[in-house]
N, C-alpha and C positions, 0 to 999 in steps of 0.2 A: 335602564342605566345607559348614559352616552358613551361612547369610545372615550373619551376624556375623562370621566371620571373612573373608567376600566382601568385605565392604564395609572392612575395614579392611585387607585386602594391595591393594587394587585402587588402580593408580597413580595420584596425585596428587588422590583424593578430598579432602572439604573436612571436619576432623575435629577432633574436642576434642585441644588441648595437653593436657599434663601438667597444668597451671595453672589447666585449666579454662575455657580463652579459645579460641575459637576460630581453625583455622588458616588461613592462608590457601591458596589454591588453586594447586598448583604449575602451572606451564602450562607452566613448559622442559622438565620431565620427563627432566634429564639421565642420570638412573638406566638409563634403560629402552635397549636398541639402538636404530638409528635405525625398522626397521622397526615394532616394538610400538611407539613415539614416535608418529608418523606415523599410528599406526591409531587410535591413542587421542587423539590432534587430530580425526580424522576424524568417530570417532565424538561428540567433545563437540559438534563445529559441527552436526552433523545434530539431536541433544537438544535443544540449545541453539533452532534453527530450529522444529524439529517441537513445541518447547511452546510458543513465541512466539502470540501472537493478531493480531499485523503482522510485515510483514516486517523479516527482522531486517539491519540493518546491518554493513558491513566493520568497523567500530568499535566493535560490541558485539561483534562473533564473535573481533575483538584481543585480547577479553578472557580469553579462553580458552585460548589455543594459544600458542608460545611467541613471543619478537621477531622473530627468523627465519622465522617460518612463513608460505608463501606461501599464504592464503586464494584466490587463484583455483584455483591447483592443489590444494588441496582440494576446494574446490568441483567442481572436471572430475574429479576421483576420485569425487567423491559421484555427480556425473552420471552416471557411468557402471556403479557400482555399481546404480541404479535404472534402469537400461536397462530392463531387463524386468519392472519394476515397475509397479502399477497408478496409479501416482503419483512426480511429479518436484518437482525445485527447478528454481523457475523466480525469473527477475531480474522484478522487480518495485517500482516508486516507491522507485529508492532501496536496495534490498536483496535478501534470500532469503527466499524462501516455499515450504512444500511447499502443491503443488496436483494434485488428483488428474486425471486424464491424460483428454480431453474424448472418447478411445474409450469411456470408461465412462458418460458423461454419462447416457445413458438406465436403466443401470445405476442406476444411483444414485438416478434419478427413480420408478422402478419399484419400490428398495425403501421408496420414503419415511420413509426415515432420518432425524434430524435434523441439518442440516449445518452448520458453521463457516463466516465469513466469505463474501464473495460479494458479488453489486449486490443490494438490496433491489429489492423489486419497486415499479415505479414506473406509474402513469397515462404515456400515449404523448403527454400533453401536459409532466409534467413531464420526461419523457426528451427531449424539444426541447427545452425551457427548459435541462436540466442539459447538452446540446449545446452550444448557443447560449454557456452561461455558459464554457465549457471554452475555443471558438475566440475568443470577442470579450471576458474576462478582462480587465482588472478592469472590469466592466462596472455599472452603477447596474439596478434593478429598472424605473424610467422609458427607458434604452437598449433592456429586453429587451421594453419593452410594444408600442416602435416596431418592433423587427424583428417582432411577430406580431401585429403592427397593430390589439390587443387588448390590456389589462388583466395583466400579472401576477402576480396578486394576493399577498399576503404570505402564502396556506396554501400556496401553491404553492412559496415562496423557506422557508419553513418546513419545509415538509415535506423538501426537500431537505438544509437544515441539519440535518435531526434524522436523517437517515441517512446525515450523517457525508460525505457527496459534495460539500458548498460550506462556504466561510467567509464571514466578510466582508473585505473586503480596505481599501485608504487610502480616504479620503472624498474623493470627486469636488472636482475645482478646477471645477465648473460650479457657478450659482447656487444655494445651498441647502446646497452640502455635502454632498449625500447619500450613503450610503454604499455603496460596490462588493463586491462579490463573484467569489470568484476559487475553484478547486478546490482539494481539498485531496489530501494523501497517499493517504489512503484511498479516495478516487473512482479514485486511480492504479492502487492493487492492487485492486481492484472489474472495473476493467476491465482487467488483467491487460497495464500499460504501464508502463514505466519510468522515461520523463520523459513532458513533453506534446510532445516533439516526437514521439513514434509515433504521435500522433493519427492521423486519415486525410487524404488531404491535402484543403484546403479547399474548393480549385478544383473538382475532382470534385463534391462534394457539392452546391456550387453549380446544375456542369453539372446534375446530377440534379434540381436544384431543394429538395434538401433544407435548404439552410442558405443566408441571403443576406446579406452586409457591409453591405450598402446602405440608406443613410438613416440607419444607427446613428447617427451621430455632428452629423447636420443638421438644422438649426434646433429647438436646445434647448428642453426642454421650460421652462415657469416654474418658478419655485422653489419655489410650492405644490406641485406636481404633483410633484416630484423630492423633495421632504426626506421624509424618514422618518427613523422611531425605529429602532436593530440589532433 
C-alpha cells in the first residue's frame, strides 16, 4: 500500500472534500467496531500529547476522541501500554505530558542530547528566591527582600520571569501598589507537580531551616522602597 492511499483509508484523518474545503476531523468514528474505535482514540491522545511543547489538557484531548469517550481510561490504557517504556505520561500543572522515566536520567546526561522542556538552570540564590515566591504567592519583590534579609534585586525577579517560572500577580493593597508575583504553569510542569498543593510541606522546610514565614508580612516597608515598575 502507498503513503497515499495510507493516508486516505486511515480512519477519520482530516482531508480535502470534493469542494475543495477542508473536512473536519471525525472523533465518533462510528464506522469502525468498538475495538479499532478505541485504539484509534488512544492512539490520537498519545500524538496529540507527544507533539504538545506543554502539557496538554482534558479539554484539548476532547477535541479528538468522541463525546463518550472516557479520557482517564485512555489515559490508564496509555499508561500501561508504556509500562516498559523508557518514558511515561505523567499528570502534570493541569494536564499530560510525556516525560522520560528518571532511571534514565543519567542516560540521558551522558549522551548530551539536546532536551525538550525541563527547570532551566538557575544560581542557588535564585532557586530560594523562586522557593520563597511559590509558598508566600502573591508576594511583592520588598516581602521577599525581608524574608532574605537582603536586596532582591530585579535581575534576579527577571531572570526568573524570562524562564517562564513567575508572573506578576495583583498589585499589593500596601503603600505604593507594588506589584506581586505568583508562579506560573510552567514552573508546575518544570517541577513535575500538578497543582501547588504537591509542594513540600512548609513546616518541614521550616524545621530544616530552609524557608521562614516570618516577618514577611511586619512592619511594611515605605512606599519608595516597595513601588516598582513590572
Amino acid at each position: 500500500m502507498t503513503m497515499a492511499e495510507t493516508s486516505t483509508t486511515r480512519p477519520g484523518l482530516r482531508g480535502r472534500s470534493s469542494d475543495g474545503g477542508e473536512r473536519l476531523l471525525d472523533r465518533e468514528l462510528k464506522a469502525l467496531p468498538p475495538e479499532l474505535r478505541w485504539r484509534e482514540w488512544m492512539l490520537r491522545v498519545e500524538a496529540v500529547i507527544f507533539a504538545s511543547s506543554e502539557p496538554v489538557t482534558r479539554e484539548v484531548l476532547a477535541r479528538v476522541v468522541g463525546r463518550d469517550c472516557s479520557i482517564d481510561l485512555l489515559i490508564d490504557d496509555l499508561h500501561e501500554e508504556l509500562r516498559n517504556r523508557p518514558y511515561e505520561l505523567v499528570s502534570v500543572a493541569g494536564g499530560w505530558q510525556h516525560r522520560s522515566r528518571s532511571a534514565f536520567a543519567d542516560a540521558i546526561r551522558a549522551s548530551q542530547a539536546p532536551t525538550r522542556g525541563g527547570a532551566a538552570a538557575l544560581s542557588e540564590f535564585e532557586a530560594m528566591v523562586l522557593m520563597s515566591i511559590a509558598y508566600s504567592q502573591p508576594v511583592t519583590r520588598g516581602e521577599l527582600s525581608k524574608i532574605f534579609g537582603k536586596e532582591v534585586s530585579r535581575d534576579v525577579i527577571g531572570s526568573l520571569r524570562g524562564a517562564g517560572f513567575i508572573s506578576s500577580g495583583p498589585r499589593s493593597p500596601t503603600p505604593g501598589a507594588p506589584y506581586t508575583y505568583v508562579t506560573t504553569k510552567h514552573f508546575l510542569s518544570a517541577f513535575g507537580m500538578e497543582t501547588l498543593r504537591d509542594l513540600p510541606d512548609m513546616e518541614a522546610l521550616e524545621d530544616a531551616g530552609l524557608l521562614s514565614r516570618q516577618d514577611v508580612h511586619n512592619e511594611p516597608l515605605s512606599a519608595g522602597a516597595e513601588s516598582e515598575e513590572e
